[in-house]
OpenMM code with the backbone's topology and positions (N, CA, C; nanometers):
from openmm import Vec3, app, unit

residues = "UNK UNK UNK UNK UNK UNK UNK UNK UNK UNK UNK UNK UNK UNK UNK UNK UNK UNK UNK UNK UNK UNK UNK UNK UNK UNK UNK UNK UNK UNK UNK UNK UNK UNK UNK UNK UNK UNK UNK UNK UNK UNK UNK UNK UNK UNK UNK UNK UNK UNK UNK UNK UNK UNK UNK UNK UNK UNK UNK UNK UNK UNK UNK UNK UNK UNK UNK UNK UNK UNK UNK UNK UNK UNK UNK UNK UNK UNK UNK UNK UNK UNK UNK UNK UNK UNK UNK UNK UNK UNK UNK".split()
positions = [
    Vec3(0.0821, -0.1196, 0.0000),
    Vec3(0.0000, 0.0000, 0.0000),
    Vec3(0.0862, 0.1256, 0.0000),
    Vec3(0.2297, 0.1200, 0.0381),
    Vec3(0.3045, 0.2534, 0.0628),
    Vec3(0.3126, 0.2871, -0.0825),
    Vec3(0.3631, 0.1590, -0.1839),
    Vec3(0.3880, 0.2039, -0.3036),
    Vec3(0.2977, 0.2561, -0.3807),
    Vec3(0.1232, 0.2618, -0.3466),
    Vec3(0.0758, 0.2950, -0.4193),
    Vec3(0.0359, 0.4303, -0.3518),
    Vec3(0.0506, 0.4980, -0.2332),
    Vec3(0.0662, 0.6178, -0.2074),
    Vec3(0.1302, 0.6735, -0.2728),
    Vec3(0.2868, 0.6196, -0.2326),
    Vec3(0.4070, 0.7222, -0.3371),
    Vec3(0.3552, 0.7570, -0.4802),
    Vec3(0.2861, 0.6676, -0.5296),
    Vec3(0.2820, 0.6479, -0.6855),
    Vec3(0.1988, 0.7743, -0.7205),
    Vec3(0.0917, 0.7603, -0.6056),
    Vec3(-0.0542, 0.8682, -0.6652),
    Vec3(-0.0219, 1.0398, -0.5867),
    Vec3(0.0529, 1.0160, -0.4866),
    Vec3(0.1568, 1.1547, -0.4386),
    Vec3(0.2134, 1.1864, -0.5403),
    Vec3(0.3328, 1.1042, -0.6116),
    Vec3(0.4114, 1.1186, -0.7248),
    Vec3(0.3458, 1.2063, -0.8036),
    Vec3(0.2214, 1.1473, -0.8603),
    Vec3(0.1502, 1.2272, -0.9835),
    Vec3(0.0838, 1.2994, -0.9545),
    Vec3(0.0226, 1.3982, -0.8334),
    Vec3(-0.0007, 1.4931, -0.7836),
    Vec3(0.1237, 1.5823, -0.8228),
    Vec3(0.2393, 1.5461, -0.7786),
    Vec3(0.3319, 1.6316, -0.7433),
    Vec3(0.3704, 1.6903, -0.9055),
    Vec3(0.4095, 1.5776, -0.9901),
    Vec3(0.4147, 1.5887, -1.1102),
    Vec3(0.3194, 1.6464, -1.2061),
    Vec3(0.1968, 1.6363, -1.1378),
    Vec3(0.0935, 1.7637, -1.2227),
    Vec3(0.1518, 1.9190, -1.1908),
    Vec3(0.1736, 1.9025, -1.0425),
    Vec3(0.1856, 2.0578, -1.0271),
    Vec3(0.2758, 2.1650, -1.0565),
    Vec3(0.3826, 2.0519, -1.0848),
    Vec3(0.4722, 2.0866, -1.1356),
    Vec3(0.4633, 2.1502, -1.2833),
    Vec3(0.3671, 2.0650, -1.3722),
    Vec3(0.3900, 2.1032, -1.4785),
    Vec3(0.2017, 2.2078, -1.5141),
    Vec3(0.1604, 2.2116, -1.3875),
    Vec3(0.0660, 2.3954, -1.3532),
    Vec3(0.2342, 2.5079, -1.3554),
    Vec3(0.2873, 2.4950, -1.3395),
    Vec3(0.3985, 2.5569, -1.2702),
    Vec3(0.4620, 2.5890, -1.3811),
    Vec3(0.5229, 2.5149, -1.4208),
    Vec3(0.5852, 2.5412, -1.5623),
    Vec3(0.5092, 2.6072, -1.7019),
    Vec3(0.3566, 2.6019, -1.6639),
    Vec3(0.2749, 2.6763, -1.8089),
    Vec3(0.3172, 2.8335, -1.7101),
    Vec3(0.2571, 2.8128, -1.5361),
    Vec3(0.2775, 2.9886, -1.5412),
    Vec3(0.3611, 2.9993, -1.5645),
    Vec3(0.5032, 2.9867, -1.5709),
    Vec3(0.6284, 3.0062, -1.5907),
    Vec3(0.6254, 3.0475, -1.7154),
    Vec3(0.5683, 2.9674, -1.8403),
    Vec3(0.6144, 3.0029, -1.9618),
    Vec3(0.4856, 3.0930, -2.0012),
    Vec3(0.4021, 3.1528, -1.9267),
    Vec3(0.2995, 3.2102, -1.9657),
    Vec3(0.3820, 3.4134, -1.9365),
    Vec3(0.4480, 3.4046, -1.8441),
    Vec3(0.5302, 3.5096, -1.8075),
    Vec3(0.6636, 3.5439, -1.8819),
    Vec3(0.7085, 3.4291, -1.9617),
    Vec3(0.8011, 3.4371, -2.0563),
    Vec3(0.7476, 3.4222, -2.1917),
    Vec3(0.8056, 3.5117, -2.2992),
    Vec3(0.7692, 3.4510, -2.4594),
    Vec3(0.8458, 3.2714, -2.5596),
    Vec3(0.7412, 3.2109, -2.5086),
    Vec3(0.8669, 3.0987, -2.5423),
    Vec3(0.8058, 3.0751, -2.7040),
    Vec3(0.9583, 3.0461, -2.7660),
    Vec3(0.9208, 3.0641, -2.9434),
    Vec3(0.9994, 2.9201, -2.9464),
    Vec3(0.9058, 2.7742, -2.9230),
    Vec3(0.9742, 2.6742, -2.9908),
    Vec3(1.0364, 2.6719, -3.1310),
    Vec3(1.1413, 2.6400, -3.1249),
    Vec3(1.1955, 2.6369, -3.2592),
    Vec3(1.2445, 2.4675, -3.2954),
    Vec3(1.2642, 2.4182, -3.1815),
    Vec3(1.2811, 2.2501, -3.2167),
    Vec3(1.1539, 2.1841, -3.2045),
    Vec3(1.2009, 2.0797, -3.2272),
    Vec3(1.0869, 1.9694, -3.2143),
    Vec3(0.9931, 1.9379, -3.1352),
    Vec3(1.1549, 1.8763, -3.0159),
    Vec3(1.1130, 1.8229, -2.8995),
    Vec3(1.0539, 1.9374, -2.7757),
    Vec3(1.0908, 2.0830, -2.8655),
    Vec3(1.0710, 2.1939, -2.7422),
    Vec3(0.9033, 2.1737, -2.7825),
    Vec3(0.8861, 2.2017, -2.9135),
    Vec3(0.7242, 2.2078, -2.9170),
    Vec3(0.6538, 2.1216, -2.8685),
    Vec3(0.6956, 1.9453, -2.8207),
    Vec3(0.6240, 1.8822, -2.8008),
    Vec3(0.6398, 1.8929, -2.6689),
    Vec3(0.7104, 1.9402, -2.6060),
    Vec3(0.7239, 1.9732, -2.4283),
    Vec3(0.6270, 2.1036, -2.4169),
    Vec3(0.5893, 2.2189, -2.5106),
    Vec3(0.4886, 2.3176, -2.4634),
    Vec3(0.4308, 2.2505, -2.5112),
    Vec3(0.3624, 2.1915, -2.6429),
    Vec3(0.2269, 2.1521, -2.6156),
    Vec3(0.2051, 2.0310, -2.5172),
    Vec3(0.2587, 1.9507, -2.4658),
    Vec3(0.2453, 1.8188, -2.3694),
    Vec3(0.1919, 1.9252, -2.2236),
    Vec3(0.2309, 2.0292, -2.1809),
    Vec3(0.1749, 2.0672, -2.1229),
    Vec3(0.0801, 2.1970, -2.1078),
    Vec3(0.0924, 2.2405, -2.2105),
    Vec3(-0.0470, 2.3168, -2.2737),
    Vec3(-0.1730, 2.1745, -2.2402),
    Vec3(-0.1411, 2.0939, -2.3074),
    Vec3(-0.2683, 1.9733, -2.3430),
    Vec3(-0.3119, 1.9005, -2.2201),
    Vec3(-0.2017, 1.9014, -2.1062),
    Vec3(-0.2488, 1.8330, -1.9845),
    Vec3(-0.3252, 1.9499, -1.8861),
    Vec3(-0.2675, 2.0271, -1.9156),
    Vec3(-0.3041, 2.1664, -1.7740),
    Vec3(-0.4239, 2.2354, -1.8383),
    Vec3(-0.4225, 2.2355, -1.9461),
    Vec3(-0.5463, 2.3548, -2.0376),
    Vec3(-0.6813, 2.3129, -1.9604),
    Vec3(-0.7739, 2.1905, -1.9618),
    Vec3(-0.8548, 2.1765, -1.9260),
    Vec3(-0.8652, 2.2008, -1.8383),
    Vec3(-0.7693, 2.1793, -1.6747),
    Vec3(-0.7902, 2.1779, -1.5344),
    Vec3(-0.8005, 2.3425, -1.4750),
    Vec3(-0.6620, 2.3894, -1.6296),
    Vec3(-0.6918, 2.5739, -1.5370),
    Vec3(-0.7856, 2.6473, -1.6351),
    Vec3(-0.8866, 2.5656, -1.6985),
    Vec3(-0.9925, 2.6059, -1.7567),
    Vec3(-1.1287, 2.5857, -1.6719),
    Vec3(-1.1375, 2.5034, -1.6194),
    Vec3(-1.2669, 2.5044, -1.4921),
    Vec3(-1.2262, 2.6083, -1.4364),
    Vec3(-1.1288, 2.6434, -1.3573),
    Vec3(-1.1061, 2.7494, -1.2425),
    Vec3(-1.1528, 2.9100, -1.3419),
    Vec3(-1.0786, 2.9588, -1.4383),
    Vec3(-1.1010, 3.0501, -1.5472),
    Vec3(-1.2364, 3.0931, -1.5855),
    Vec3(-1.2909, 2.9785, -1.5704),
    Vec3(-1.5090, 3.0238, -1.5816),
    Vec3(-1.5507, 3.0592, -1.4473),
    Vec3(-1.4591, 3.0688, -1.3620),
    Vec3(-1.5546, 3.0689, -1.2301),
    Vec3(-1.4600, 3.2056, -1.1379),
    Vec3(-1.3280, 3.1954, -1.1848),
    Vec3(-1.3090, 3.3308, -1.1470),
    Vec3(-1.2266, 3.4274, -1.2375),
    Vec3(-1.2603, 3.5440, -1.2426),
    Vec3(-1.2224, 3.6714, -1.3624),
    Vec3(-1.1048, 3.6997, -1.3339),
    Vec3(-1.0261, 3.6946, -1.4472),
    Vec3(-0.8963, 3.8448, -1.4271),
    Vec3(-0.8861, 3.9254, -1.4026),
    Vec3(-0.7814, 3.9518, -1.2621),
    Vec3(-0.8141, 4.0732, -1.2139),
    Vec3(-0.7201, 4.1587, -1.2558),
    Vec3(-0.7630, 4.2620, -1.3886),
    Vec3(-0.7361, 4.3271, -1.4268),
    Vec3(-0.6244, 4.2636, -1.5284),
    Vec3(-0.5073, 4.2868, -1.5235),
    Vec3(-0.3893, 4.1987, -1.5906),
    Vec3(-0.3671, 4.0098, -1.5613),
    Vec3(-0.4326, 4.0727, -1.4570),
    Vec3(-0.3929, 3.9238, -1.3397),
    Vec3(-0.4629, 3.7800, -1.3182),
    Vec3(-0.4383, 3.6719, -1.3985),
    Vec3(-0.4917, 3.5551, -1.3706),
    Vec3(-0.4885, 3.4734, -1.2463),
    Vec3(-0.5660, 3.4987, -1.1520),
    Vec3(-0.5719, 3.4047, -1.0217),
    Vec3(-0.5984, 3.2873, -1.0104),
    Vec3(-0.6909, 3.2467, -1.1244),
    Vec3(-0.6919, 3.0940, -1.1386),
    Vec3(-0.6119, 2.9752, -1.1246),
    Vec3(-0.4892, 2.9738, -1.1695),
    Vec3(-0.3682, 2.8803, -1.1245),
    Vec3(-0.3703, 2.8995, -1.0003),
    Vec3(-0.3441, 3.0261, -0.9219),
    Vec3(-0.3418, 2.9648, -0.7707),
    Vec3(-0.4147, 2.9094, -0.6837),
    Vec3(-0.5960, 2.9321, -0.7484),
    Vec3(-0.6687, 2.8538, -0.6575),
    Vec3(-0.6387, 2.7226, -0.7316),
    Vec3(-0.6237, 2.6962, -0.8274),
    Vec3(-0.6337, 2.5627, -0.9103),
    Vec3(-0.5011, 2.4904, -0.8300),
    Vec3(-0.3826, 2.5559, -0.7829),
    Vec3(-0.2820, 2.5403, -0.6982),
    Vec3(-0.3286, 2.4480, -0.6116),
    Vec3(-0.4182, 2.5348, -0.5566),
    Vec3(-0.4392, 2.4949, -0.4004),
    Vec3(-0.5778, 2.3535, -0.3947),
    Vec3(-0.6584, 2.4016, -0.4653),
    Vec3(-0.7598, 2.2407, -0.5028),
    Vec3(-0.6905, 2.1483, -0.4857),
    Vec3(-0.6120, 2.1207, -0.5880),
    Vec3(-0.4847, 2.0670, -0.6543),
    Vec3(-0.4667, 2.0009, -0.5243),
    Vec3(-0.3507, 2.0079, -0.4105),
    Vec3(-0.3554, 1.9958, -0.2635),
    Vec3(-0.4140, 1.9312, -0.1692),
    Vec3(-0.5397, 2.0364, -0.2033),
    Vec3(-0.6184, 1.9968, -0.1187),
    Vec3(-0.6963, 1.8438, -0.1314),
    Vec3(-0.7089, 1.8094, -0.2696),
    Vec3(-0.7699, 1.6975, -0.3083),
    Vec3(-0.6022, 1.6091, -0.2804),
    Vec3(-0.5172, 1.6039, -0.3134),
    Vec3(-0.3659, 1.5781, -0.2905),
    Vec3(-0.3842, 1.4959, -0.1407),
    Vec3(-0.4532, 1.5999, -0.0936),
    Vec3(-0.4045, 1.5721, 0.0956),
    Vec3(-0.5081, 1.4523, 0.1005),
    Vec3(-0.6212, 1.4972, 0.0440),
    Vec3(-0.7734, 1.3866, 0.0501),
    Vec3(-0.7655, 1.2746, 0.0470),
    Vec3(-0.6790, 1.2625, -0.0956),
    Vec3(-0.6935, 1.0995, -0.1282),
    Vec3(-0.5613, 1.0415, -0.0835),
    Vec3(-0.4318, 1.0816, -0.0605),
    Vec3(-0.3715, 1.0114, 0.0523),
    Vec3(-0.4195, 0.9906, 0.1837),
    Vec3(-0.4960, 1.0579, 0.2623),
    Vec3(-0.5204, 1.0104, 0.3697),
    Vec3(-0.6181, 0.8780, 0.3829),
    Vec3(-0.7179, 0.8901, 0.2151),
    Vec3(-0.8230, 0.8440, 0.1876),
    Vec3(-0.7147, 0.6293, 0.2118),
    Vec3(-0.6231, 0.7570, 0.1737),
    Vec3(-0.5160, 0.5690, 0.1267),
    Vec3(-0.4798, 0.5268, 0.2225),
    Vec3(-0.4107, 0.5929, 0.3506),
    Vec3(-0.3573, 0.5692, 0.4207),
    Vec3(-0.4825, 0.4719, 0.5493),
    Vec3(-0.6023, 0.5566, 0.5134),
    Vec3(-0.7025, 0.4367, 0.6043),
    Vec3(-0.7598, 0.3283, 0.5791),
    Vec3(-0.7050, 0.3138, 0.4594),
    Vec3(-0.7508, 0.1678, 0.3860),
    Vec3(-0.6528, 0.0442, 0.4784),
    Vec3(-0.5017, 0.1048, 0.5069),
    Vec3(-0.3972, 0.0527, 0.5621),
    Vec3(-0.4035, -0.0101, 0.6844),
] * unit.nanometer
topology = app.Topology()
chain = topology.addChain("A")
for resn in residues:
    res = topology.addResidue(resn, chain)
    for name in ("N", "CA", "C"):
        topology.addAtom(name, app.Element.getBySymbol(name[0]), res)
């Protein structure tokens, strides 16, 4: 059962990471020019688009400012914390 904590922690962690990396490249102009760069922005354009698209209908830009990733951050987490513990009482 530990391994399948680590596993589903793992891919929590590894989503958020790559929430993290669109704001990152959303604050920078990134101009793929290789291959493998385009298939690394779109791989995570294509995984994150939908998830920080629920948050985006439900709360506005404030002003310049997209807040959505950070509540989507924190869901993110919070469901994170949920279903490990959810795991840990199966144990």
């Amino acid at each position: 059962m530990d391994a399948l904590i680590t596993w589903v922690n793992s891919l929590f962690v590894v989503y958020t990471v790559c929430i993290l990396l669109r704001i990152l490249m959303s604050w920078v102009t990134v101009t793929p020019m290789r291959r493998w760069s385009m298939a690394i922005v779109g791989f995570i354009h294509d995984t994150t688009g939908w998830y920080l698209n629920l948050f985006r209908r439900i709360i506005p830009p404030v002003g310049p400012l997209d807040l959505s990733p950070i509540v989507a951050l924190l869901v993110l987490e919070i469901v994170r914390r949920l279903v490990v513990r959810i795991l840990l009482g199966f144990e």
